[in-house]
Structure formats: C-alpha cells, structure tokens
C-alpha positions in Angstrom: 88.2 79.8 98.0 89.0 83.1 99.4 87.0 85.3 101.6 87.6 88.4 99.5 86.2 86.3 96.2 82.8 85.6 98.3 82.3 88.8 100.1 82.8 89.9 96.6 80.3 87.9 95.0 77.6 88.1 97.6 77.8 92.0 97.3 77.2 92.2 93.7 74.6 89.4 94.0 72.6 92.1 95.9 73.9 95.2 93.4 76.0 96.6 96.4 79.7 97.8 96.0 82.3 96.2 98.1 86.2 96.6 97.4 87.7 95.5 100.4 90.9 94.4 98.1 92.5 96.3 94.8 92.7 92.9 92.9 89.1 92.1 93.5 86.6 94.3 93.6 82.7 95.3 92.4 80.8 98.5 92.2 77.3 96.6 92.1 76.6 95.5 88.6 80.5 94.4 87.6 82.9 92.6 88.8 86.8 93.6 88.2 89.8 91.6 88.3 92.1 94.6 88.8 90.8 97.0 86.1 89.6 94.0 83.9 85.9 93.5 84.0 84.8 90.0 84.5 81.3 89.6 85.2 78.4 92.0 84.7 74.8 91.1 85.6 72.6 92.6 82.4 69.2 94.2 83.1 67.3 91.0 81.9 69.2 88.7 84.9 71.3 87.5 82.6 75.4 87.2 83.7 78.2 88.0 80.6 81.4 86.2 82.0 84.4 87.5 80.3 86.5 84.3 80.0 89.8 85.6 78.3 92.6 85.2 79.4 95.0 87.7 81.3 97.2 87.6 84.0 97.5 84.3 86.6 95.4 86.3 89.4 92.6 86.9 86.9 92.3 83.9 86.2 92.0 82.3 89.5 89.2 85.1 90.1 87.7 83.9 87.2 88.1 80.4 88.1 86.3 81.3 91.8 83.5 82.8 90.8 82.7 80.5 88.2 82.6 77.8 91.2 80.1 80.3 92.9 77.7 80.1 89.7 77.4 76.4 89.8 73.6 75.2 91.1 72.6 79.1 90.7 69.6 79.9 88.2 71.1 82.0 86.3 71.9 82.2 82.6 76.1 82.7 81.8 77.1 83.7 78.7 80.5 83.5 77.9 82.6 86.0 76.1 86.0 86.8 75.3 86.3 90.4 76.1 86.0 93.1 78.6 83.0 95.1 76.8 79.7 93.8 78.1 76.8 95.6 76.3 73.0 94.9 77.3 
C-alpha cells in the first residue's frame, strides 16, 4: 500500500487535513480521490464509502482504504455516489 494512502487515512482518522498528493487527499471529514469524494465519516461515527466506479486510480484508492477498514469498529455503508448526506 502506499505511504500517501496511509498518511492519508490516519489524518482523517483524527479529523485533520493532509494533501500531501493531488490524487489523494482529505480535508478532515472526506476523503477525495482527485475531486471525487470517497469516504466521509458522518457525525454518528458512521463511514459512507462511495464504491462507484471511476477512473483506474480511484479505484485503487478505493481498494486501499477499504484494506485499512478491515478489523476497525466501525460501521461502512456502501453507496454508489459522491453525495454523502448525514
């Protein structure tokens, strides 16, 4: 897995911002593949995972952070879209 995928991940584990890369990148409560959000952690703890697909980088985003969920305790929903409402 890359670096940029975990240093990504951790960050928005712990609401911070970190876009060390364009491709990859957070702002604290979502993760964006590019401009595509793919992951937002809702108020109630709860992760909406945007599992549609796009573009061949996406998806190996997609694919790395899902890795990074297994074991956690959280709850993923899945969706097919880039909306995430609360």
């Amino acid at each position: 897995m890359r670096v940029n995928t975990k240093n990504v991940f951790t960050a928005w584990m712990h609401a911070k911002s970190c876009r060390k890369a364009h491709s990859l990148w957070t702002d604290g409560s979502v993760i964006y593949s590019y401009g595509t959000a793919i992951a937002r952690m809702n108020s109630d703890g709860k992760v909406v995972f945007n599992v549609m697909e796009y573009s061949r980088t996406t998806s190996v985003h997609q694919n790395g952070l899902r890795s990074l969920f297994v074991g956690m305790p959280v709850t993923l929903t899945e969706c097919e879209n880039d909306v995430f409402v609360d």
